[in-house]
VMD Tcl script that builds the backbone (N, CA, C; Angstrom):
set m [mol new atoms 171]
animate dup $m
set s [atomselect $m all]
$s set {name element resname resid chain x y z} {
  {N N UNK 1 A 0.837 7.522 4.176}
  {CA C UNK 1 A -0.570 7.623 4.497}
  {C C UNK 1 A -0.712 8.581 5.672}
  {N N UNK 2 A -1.545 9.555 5.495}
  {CA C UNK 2 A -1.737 10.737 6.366}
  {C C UNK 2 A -2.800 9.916 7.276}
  {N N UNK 3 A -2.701 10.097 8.941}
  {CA C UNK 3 A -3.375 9.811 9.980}
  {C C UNK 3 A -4.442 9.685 9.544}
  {N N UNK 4 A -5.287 11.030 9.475}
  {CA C UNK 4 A -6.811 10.880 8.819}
  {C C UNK 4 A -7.024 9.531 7.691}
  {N N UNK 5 A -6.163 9.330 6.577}
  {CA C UNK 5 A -6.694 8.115 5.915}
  {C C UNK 5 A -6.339 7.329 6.643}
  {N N UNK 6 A -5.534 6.815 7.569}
  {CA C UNK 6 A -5.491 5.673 8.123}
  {C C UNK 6 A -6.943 5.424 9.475}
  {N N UNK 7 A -7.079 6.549 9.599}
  {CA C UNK 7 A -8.332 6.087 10.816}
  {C C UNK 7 A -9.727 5.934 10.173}
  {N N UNK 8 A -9.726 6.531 8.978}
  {CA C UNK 8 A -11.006 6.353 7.787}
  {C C UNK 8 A -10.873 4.774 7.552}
  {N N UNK 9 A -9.422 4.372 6.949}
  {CA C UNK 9 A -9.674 2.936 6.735}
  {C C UNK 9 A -10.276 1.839 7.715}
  {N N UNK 10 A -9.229 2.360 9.067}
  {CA C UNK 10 A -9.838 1.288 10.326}
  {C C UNK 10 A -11.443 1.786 10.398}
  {N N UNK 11 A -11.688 2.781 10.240}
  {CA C UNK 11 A -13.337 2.518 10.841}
  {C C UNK 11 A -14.031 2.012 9.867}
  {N N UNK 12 A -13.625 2.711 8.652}
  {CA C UNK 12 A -14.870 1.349 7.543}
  {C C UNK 12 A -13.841 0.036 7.427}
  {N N UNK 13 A -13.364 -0.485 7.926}
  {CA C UNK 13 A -12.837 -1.477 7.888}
  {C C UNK 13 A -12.611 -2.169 8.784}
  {N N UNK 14 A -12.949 -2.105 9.820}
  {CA C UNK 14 A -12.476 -2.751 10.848}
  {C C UNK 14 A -12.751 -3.837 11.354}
  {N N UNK 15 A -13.684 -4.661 11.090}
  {CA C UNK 15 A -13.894 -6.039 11.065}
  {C C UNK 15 A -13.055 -6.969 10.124}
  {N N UNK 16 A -12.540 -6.464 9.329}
  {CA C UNK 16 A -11.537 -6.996 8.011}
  {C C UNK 16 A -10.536 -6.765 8.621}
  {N N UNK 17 A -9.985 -5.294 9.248}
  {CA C UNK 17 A -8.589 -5.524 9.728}
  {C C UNK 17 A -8.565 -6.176 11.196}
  {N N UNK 18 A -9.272 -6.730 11.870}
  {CA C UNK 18 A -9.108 -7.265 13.052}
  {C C UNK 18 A -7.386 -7.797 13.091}
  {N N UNK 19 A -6.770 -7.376 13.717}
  {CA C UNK 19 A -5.486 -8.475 14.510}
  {C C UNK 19 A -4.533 -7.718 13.317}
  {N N UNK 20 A -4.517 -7.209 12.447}
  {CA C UNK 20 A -3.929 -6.486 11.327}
  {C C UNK 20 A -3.755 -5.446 11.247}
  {N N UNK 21 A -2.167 -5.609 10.465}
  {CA C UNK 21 A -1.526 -3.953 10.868}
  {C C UNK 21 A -1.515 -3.351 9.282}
  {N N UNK 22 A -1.717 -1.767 9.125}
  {CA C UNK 22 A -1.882 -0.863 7.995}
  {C C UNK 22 A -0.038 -0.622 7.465}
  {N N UNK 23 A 0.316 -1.027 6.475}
  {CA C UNK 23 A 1.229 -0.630 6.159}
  {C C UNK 23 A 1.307 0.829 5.306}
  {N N UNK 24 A 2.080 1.907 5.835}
  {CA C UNK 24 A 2.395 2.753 4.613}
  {C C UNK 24 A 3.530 2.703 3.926}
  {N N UNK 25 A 3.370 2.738 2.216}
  {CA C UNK 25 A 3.908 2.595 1.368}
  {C C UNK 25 A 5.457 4.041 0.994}
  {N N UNK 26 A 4.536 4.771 1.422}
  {CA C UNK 26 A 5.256 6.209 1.346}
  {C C UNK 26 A 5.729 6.493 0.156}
  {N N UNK 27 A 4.508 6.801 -1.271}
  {CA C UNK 27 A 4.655 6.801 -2.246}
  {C C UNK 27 A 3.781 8.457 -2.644}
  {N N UNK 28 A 4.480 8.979 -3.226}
  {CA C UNK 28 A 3.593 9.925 -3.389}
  {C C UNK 28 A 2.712 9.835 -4.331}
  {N N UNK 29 A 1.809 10.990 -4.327}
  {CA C UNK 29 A 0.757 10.752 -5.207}
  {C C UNK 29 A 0.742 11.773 -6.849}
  {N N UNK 30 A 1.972 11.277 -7.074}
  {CA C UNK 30 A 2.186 11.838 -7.963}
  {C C UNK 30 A 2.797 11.200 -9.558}
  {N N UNK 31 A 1.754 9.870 -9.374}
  {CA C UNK 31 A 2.205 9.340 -10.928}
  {C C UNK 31 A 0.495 8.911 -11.579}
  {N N UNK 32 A 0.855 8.925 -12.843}
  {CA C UNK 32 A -0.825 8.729 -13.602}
  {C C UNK 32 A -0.847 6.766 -13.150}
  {N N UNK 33 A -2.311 6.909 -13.801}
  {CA C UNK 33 A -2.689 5.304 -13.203}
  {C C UNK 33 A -2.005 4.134 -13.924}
  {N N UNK 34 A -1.521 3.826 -13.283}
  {CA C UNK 34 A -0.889 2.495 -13.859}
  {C C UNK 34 A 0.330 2.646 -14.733}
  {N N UNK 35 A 0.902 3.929 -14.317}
  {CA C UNK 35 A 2.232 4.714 -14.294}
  {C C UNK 35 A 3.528 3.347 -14.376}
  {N N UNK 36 A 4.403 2.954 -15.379}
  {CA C UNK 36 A 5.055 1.776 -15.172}
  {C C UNK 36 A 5.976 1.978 -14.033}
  {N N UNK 37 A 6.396 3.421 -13.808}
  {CA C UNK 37 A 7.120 3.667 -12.943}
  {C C UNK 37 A 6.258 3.829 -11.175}
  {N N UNK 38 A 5.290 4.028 -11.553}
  {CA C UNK 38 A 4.341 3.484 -10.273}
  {C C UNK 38 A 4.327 2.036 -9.972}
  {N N UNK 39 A 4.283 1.403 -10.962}
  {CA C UNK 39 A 3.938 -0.025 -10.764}
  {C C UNK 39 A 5.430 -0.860 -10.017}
  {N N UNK 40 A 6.190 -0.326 -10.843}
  {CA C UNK 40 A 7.823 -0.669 -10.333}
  {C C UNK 40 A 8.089 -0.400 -9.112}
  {N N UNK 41 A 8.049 0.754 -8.525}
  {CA C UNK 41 A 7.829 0.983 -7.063}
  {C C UNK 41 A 6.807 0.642 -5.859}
  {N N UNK 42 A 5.632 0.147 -6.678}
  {CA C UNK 42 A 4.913 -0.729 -5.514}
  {C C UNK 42 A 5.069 -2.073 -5.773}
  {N N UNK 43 A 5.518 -2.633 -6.768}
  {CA C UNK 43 A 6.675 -3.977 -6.673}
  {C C UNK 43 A 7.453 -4.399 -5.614}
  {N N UNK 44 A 8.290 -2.822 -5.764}
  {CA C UNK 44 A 9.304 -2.749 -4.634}
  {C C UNK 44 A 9.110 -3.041 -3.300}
  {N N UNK 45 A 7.900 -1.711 -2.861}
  {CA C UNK 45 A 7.713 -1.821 -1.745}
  {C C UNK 45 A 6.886 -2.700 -1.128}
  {N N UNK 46 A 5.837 -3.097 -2.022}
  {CA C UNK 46 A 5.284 -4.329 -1.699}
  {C C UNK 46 A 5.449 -5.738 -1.111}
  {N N UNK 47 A 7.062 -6.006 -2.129}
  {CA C UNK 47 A 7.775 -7.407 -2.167}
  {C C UNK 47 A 8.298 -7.718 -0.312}
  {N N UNK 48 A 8.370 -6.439 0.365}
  {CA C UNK 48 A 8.994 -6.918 1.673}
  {C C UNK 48 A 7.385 -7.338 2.499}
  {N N UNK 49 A 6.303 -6.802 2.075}
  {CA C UNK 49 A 5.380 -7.207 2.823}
  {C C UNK 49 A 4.371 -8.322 2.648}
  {N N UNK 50 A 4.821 -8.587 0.767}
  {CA C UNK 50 A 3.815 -10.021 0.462}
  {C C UNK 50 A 5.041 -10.161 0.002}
  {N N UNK 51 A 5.819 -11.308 0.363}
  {CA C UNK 51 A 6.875 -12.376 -0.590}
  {C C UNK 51 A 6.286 -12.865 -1.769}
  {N N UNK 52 A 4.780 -12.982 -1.947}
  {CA C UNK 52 A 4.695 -13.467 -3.280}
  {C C UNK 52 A 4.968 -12.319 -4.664}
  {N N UNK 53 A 5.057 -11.022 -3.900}
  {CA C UNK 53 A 4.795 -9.916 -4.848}
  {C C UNK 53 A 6.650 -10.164 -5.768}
  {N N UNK 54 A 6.739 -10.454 -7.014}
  {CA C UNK 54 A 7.900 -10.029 -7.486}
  {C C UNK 54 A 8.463 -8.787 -7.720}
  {N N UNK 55 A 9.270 -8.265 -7.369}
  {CA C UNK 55 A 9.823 -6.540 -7.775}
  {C C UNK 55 A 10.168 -6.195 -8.549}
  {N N UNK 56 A 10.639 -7.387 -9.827}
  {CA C UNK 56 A 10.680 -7.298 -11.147}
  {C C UNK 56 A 9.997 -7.771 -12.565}
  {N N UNK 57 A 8.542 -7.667 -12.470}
  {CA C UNK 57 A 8.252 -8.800 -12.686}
  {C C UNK 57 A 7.673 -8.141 -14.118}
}
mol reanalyze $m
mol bondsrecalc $m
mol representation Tube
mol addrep $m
């Protein structure tokens, strides 16, 4: 996530992110929507930041 989107999110968001930190994924933007191989990799990277997320699922 490039600076600029991260300070776009906190300002329209910022009552929602109170006390909350922005994770970047560091995925590029380079797969179609709902890409299985997109989905597999935000599995991945997801699973360390929500435990409920499975990485294989």
């Amino acid at each position: 996530m490039e600076r600029t989107h991260r300070n776009k999110v906190q300002r329209h968001f910022r009552r929602s992110l109170k006390g909350k930190r922005i994770v970047c994924l560091d995925i590029p933007d380079d797969y179609g929507f709902m890409q299985p191989e997109l989905v597999a990799l935000l599995r991945a990277r997801m699973a360390r930041h929500l435990p409920t997320v499975a990485p294989d699922e």
